[in-house]
mmJSON file of the N, C-alpha and C atoms, coordinates in Angstrom:
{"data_MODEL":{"atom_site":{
"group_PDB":["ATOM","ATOM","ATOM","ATOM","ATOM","ATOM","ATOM","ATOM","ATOM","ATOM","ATOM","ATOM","ATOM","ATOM","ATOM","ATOM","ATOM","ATOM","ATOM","ATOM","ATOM","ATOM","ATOM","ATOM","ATOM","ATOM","ATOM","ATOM","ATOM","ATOM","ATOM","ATOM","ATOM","ATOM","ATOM","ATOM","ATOM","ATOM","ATOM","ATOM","ATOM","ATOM","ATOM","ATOM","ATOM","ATOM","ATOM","ATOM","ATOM","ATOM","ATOM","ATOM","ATOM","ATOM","ATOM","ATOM","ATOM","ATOM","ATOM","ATOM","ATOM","ATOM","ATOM","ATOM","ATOM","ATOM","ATOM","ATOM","ATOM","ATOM","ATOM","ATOM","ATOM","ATOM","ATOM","ATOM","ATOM","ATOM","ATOM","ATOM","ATOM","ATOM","ATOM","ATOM","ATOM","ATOM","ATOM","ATOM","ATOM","ATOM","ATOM","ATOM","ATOM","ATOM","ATOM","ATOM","ATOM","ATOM","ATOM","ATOM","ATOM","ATOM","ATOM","ATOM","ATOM","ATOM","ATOM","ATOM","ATOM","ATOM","ATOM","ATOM","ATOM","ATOM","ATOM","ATOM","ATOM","ATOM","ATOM","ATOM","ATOM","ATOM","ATOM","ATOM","ATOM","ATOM","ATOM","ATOM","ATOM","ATOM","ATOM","ATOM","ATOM","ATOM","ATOM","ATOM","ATOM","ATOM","ATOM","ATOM","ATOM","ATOM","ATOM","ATOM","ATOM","ATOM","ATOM","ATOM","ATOM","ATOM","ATOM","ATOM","ATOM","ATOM","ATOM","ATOM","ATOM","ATOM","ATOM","ATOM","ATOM","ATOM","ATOM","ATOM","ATOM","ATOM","ATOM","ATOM","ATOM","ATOM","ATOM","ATOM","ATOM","ATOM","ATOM","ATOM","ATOM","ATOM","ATOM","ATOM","ATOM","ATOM","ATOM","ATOM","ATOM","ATOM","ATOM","ATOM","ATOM","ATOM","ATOM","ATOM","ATOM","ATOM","ATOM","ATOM","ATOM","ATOM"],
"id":[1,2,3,4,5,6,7,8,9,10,11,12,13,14,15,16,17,18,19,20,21,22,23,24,25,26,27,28,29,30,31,32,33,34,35,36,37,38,39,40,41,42,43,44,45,46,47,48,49,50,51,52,53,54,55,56,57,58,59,60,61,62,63,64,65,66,67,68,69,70,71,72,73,74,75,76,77,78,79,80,81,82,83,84,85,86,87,88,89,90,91,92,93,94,95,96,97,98,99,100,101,102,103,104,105,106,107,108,109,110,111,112,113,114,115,116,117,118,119,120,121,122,123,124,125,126,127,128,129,130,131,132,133,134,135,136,137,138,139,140,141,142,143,144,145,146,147,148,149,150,151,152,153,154,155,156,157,158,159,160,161,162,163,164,165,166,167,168,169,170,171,172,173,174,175,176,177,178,179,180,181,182,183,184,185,186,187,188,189,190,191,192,193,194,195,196,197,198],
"type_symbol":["N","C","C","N","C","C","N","C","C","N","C","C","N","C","C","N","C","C","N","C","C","N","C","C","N","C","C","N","C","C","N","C","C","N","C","C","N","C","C","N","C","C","N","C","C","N","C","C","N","C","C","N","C","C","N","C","C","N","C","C","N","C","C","N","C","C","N","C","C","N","C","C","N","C","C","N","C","C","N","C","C","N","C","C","N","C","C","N","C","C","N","C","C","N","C","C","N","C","C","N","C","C","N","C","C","N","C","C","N","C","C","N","C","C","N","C","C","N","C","C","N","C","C","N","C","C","N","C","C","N","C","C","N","C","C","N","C","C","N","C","C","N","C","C","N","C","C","N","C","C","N","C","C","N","C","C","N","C","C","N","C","C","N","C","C","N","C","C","N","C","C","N","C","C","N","C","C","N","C","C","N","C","C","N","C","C","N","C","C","N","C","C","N","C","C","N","C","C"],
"label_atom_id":["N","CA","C","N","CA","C","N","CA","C","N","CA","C","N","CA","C","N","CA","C","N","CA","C","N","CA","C","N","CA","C","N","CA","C","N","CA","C","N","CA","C","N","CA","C","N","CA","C","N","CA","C","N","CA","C","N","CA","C","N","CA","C","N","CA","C","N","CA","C","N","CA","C","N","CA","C","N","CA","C","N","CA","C","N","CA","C","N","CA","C","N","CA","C","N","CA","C","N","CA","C","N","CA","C","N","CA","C","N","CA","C","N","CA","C","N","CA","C","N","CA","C","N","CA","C","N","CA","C","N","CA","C","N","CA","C","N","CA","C","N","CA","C","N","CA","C","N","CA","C","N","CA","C","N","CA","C","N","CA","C","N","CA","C","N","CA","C","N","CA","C","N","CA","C","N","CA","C","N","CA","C","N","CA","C","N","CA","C","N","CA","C","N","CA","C","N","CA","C","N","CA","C","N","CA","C","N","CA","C","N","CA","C","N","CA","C","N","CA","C","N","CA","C","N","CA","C","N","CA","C"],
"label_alt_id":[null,null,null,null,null,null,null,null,null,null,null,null,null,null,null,null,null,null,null,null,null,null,null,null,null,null,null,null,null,null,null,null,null,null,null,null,null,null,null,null,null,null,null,null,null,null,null,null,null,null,null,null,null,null,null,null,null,null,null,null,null,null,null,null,null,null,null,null,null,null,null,null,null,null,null,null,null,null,null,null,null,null,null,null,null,null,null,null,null,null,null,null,null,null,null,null,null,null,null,null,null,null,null,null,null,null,null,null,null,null,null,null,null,null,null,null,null,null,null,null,null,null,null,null,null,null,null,null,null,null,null,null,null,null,null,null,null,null,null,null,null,null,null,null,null,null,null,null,null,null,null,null,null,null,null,null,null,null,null,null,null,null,null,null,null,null,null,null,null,null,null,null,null,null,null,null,null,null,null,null,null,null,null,null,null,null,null,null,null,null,null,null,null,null,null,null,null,null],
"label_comp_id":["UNK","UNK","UNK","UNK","UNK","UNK","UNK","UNK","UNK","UNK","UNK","UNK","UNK","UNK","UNK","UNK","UNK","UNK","UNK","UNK","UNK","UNK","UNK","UNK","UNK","UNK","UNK","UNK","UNK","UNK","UNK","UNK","UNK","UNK","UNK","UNK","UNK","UNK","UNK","UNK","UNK","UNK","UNK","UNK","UNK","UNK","UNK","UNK","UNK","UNK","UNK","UNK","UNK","UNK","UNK","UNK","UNK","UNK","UNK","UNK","UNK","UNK","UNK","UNK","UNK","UNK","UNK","UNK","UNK","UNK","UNK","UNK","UNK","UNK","UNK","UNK","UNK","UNK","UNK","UNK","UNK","UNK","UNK","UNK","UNK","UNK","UNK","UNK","UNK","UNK","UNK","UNK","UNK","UNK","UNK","UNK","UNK","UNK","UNK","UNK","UNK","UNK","UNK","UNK","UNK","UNK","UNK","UNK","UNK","UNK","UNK","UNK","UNK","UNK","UNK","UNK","UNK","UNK","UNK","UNK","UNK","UNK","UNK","UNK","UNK","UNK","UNK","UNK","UNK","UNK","UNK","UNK","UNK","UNK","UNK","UNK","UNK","UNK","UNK","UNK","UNK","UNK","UNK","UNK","UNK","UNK","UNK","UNK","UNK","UNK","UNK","UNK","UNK","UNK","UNK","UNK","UNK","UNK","UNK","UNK","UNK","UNK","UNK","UNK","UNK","UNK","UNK","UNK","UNK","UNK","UNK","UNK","UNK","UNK","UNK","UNK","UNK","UNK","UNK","UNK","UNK","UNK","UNK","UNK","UNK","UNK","UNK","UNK","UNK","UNK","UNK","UNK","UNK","UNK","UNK","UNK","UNK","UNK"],
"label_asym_id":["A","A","A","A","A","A","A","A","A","A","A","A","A","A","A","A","A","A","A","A","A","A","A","A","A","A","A","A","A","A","A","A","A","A","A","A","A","A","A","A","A","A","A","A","A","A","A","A","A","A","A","A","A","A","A","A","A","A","A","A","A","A","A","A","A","A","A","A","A","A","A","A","A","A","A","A","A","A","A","A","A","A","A","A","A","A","A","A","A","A","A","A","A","A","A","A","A","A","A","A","A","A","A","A","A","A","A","A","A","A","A","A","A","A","A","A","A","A","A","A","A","A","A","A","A","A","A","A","A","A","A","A","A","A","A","A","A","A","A","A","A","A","A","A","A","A","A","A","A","A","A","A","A","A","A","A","A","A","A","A","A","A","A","A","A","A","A","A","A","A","A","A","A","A","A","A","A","A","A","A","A","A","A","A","A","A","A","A","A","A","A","A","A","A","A","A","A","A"],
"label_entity_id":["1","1","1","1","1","1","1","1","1","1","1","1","1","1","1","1","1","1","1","1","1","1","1","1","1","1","1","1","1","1","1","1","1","1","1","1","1","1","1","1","1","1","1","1","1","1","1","1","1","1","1","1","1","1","1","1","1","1","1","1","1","1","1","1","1","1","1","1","1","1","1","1","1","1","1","1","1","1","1","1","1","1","1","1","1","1","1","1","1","1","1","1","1","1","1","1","1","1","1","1","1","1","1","1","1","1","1","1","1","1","1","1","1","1","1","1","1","1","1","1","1","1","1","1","1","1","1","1","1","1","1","1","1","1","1","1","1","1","1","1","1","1","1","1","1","1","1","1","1","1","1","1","1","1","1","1","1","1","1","1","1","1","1","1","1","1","1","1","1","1","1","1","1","1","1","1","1","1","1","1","1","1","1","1","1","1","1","1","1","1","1","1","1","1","1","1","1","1"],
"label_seq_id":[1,1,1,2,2,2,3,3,3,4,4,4,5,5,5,6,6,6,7,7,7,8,8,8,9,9,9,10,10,10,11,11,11,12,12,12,13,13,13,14,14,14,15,15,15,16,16,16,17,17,17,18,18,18,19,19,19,20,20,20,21,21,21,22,22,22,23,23,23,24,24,24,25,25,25,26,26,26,27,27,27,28,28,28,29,29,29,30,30,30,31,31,31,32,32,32,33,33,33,34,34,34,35,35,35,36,36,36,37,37,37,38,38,38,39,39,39,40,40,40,41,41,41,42,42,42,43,43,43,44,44,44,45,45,45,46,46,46,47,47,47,48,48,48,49,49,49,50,50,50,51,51,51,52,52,52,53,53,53,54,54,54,55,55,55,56,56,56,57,57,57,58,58,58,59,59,59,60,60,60,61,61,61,62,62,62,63,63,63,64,64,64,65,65,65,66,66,66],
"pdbx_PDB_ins_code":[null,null,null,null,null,null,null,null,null,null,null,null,null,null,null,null,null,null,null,null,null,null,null,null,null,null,null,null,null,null,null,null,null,null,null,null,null,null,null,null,null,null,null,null,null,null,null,null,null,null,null,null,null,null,null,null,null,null,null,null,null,null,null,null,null,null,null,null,null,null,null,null,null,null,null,null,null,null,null,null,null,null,null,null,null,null,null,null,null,null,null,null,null,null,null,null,null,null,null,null,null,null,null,null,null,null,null,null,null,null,null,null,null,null,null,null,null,null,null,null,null,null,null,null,null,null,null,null,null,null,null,null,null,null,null,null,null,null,null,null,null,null,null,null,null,null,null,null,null,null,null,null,null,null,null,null,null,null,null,null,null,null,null,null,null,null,null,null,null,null,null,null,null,null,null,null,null,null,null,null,null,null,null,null,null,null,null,null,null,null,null,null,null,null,null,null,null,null],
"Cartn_x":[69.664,69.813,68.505,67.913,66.461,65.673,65.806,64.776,65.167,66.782,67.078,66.855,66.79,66.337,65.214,63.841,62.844,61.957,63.255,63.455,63.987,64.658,64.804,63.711,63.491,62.296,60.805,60.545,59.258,59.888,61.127,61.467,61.438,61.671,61.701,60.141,59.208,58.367,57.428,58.121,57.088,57.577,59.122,59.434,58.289,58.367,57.394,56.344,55.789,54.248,54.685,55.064,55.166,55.754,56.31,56.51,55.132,54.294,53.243,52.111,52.269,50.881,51.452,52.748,52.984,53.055,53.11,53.199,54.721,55.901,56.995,57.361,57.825,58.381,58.91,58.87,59.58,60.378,61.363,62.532,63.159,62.586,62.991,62.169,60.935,59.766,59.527,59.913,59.68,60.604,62.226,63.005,62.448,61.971,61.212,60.049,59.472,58.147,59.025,59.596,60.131,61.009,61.562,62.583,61.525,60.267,58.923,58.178,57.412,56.799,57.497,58.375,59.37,60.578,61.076,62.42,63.056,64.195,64.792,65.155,63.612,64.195,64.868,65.499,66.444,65.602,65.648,64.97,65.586,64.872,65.054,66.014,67.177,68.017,67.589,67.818,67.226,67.004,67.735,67.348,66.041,66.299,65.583,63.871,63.935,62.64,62.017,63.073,62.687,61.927,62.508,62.073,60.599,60.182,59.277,58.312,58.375,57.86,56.979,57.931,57.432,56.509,57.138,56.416,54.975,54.952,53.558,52.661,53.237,52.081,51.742,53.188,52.692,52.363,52.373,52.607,51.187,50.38,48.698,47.42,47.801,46.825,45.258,44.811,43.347,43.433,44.773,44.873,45.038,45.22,44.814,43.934,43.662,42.733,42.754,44.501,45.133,45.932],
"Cartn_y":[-208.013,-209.184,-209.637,-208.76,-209.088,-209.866,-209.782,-210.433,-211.894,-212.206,-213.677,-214.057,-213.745,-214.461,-214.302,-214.09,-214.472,-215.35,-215.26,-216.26,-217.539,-217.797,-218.973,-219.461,-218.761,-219.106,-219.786,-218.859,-218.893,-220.484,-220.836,-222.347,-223.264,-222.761,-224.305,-224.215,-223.685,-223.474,-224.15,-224.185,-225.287,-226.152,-226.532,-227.545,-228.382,-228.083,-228.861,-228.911,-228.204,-228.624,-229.368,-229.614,-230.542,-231.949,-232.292,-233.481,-234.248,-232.605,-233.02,-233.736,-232.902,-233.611,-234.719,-234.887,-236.446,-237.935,-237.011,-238.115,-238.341,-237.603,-237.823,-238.046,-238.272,-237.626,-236.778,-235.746,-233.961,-234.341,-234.608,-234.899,-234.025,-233.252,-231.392,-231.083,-231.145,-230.972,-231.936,-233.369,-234.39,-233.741,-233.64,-232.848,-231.94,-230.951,-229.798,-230.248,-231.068,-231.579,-232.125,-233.16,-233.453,-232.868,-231.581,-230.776,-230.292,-229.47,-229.154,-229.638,-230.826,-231.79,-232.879,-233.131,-234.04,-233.542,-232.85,-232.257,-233.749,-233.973,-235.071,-236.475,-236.429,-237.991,-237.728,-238.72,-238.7,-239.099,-238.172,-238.534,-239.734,-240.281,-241.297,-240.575,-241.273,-241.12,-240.602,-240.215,-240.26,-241.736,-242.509,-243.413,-244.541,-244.421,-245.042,-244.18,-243.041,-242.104,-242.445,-242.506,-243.277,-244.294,-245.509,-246.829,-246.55,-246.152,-245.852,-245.219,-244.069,-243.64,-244.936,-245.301,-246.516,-247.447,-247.973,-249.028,-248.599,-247.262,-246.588,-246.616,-246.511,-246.126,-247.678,-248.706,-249.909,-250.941,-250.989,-252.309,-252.093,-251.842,-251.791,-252.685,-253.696,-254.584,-253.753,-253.925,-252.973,-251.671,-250.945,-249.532,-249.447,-250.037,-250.146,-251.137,-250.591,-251.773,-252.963,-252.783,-254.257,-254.935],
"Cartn_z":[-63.344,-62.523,-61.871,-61.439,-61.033,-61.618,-63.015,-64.373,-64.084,-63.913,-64.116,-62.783,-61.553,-60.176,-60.758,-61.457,-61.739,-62.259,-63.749,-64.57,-64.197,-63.447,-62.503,-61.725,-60.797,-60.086,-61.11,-61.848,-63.249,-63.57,-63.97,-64.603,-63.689,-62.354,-60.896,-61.092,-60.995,-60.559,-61.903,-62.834,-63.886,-64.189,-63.314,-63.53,-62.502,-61.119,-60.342,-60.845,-61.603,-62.29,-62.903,-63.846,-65.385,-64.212,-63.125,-62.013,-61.795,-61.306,-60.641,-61.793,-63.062,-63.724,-64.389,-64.535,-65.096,-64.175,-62.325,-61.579,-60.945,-61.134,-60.722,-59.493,-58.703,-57.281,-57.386,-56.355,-55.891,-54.701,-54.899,-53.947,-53.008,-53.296,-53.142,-52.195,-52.533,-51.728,-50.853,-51.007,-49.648,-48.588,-49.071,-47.935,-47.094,-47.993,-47.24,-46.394,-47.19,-45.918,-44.765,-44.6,-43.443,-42.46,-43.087,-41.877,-41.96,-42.136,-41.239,-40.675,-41.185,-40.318,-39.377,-39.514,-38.897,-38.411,-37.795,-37.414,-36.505,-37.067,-36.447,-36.669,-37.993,-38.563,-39.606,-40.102,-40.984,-42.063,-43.576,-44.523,-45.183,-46.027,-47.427,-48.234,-48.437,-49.993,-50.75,-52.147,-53.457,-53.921,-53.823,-54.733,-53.315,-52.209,-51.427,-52.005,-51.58,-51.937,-53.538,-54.734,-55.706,-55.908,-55.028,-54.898,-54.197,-53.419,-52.175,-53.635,-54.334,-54.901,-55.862,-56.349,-57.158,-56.847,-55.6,-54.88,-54.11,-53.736,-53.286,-54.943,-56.153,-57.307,-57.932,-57.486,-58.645,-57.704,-56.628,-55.485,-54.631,-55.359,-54.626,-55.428,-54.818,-55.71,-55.698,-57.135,-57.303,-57.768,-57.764,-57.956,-59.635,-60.196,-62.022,-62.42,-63.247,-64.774,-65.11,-65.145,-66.024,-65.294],
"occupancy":[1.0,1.0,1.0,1.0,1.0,1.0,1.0,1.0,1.0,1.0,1.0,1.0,1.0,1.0,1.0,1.0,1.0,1.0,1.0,1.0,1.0,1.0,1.0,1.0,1.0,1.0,1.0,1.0,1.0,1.0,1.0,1.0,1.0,1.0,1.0,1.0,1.0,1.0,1.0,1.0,1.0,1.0,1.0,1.0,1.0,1.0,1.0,1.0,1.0,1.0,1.0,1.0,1.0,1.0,1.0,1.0,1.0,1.0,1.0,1.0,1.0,1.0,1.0,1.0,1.0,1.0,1.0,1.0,1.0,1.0,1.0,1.0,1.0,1.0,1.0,1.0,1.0,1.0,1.0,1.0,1.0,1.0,1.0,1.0,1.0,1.0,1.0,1.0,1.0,1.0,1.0,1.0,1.0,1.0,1.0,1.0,1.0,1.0,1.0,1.0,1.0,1.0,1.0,1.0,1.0,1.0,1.0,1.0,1.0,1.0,1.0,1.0,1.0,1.0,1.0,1.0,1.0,1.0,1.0,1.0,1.0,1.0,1.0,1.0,1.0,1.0,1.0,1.0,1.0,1.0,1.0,1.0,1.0,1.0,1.0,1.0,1.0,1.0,1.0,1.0,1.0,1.0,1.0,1.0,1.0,1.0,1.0,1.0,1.0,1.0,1.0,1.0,1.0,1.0,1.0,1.0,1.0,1.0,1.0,1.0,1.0,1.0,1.0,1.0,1.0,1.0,1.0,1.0,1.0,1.0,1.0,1.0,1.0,1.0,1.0,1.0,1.0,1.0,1.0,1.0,1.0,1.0,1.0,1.0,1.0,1.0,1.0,1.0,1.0,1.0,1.0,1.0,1.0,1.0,1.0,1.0,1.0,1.0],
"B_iso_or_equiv":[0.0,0.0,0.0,0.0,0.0,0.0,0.0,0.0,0.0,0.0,0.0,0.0,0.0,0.0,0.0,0.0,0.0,0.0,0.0,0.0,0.0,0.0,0.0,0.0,0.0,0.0,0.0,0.0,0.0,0.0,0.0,0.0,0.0,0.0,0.0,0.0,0.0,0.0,0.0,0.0,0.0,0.0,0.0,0.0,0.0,0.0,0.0,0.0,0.0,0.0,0.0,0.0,0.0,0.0,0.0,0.0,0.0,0.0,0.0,0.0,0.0,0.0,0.0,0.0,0.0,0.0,0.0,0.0,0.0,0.0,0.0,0.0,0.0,0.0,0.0,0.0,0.0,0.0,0.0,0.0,0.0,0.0,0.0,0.0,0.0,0.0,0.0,0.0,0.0,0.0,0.0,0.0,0.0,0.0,0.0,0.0,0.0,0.0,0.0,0.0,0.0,0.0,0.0,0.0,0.0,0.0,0.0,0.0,0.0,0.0,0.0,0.0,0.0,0.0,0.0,0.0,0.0,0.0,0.0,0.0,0.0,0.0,0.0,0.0,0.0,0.0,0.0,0.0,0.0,0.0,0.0,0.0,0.0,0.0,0.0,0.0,0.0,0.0,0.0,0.0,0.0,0.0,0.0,0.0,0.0,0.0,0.0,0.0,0.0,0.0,0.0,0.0,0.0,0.0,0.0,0.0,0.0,0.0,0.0,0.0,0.0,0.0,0.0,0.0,0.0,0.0,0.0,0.0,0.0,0.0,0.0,0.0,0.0,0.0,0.0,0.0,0.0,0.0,0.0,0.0,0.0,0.0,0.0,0.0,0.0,0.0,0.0,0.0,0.0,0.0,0.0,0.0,0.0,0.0,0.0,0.0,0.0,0.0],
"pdbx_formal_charge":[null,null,null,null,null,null,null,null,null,null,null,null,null,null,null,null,null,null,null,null,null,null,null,null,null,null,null,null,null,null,null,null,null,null,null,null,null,null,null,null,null,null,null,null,null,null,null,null,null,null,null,null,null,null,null,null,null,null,null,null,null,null,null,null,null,null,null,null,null,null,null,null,null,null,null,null,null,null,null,null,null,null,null,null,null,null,null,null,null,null,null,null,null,null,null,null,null,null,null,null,null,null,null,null,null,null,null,null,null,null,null,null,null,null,null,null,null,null,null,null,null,null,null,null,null,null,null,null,null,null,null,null,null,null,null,null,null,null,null,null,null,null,null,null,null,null,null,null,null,null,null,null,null,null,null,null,null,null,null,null,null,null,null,null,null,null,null,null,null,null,null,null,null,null,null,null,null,null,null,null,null,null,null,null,null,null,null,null,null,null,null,null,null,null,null,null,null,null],
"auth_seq_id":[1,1,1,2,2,2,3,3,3,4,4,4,5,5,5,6,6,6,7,7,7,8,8,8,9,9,9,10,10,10,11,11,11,12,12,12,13,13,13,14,14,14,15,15,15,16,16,16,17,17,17,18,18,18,19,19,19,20,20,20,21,21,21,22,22,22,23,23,23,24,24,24,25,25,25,26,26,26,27,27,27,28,28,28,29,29,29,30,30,30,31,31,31,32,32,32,33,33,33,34,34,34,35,35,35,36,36,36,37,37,37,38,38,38,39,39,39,40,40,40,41,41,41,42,42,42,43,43,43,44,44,44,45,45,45,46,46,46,47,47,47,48,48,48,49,49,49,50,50,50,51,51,51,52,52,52,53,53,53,54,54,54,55,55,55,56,56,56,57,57,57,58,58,58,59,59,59,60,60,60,61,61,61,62,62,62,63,63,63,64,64,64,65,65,65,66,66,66],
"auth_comp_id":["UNK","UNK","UNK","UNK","UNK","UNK","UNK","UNK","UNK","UNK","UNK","UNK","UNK","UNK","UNK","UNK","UNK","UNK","UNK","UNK","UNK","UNK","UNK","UNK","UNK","UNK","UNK","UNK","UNK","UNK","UNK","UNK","UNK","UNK","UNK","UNK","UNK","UNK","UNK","UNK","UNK","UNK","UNK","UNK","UNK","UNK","UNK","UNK","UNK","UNK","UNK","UNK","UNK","UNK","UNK","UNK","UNK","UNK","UNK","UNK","UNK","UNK","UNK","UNK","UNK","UNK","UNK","UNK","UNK","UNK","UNK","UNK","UNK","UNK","UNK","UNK","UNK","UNK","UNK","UNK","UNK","UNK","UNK","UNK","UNK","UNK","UNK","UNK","UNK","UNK","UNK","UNK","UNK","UNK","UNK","UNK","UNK","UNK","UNK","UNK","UNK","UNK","UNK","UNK","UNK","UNK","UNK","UNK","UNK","UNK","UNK","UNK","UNK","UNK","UNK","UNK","UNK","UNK","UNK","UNK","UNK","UNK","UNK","UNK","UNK","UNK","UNK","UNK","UNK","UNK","UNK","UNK","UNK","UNK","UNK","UNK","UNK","UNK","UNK","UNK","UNK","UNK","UNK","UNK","UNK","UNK","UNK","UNK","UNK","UNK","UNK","UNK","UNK","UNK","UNK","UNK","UNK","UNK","UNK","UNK","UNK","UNK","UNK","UNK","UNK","UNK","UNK","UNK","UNK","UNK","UNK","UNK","UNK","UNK","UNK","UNK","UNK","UNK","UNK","UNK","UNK","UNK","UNK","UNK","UNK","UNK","UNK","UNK","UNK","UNK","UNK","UNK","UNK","UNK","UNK","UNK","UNK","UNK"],
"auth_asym_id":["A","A","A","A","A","A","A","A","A","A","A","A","A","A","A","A","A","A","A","A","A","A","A","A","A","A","A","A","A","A","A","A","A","A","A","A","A","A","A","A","A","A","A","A","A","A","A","A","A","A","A","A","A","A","A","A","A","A","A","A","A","A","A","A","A","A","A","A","A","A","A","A","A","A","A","A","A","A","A","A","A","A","A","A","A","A","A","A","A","A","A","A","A","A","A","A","A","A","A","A","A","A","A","A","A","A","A","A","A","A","A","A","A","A","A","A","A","A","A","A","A","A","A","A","A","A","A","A","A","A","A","A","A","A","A","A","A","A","A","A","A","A","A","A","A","A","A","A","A","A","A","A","A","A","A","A","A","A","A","A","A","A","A","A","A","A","A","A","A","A","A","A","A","A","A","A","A","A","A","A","A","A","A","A","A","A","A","A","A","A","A","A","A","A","A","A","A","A"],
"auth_atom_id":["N","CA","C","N","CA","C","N","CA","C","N","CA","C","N","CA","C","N","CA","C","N","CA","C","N","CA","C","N","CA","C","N","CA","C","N","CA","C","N","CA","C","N","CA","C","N","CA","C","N","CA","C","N","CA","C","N","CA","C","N","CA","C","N","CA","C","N","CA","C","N","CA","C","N","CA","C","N","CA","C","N","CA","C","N","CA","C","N","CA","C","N","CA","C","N","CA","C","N","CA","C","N","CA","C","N","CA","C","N","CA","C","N","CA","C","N","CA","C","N","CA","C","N","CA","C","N","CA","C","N","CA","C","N","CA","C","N","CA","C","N","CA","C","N","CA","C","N","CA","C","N","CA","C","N","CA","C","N","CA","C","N","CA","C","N","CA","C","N","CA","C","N","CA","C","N","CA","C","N","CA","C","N","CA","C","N","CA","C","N","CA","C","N","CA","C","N","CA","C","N","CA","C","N","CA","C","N","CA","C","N","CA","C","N","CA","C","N","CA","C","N","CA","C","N","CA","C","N","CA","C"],
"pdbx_PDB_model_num":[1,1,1,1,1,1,1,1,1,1,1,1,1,1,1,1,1,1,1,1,1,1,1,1,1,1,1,1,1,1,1,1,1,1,1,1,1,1,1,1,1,1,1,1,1,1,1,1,1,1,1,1,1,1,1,1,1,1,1,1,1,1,1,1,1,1,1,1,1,1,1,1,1,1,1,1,1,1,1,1,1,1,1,1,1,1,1,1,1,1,1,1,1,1,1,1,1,1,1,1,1,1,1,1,1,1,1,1,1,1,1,1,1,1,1,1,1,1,1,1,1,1,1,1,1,1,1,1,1,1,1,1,1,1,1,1,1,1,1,1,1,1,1,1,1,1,1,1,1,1,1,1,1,1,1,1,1,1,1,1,1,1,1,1,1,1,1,1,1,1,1,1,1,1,1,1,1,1,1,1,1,1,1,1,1,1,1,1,1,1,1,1,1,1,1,1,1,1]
}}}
């Protein structure tokens, strides 16, 4: 039993990589930031935190090429 609480952990744990180098949002990890850094406010939805995600990478005039 030990091996598979490992083996779990080893798969969350590249799941958040393979998030991070393609650019995803960690929905998981915003929660967690805010009941630590923020105790009290009420986080973003999923799909609100989605939108937010989006709108922080495509809604910056100058931040791409094309």
């Amino acid at each position: 039993m030990p091996f598979l609480g490992k083996l779990r952990r080893r798969v969350a744990h590249v799941g958040v990589l393979l998030r991070r180098v393609i650019g995803a949002p960690d929905y998981d990890s915003y929660l967690a930031h805010v009941q630590r850094r923020h105790p009290g406010t009420v986080p973003l939805t999923p799909d609100a935190f989605a939108r937010d995600a989006l709108a922080r990478r495509y809604d910056r005039p100058g931040s791409r090429c094309c």
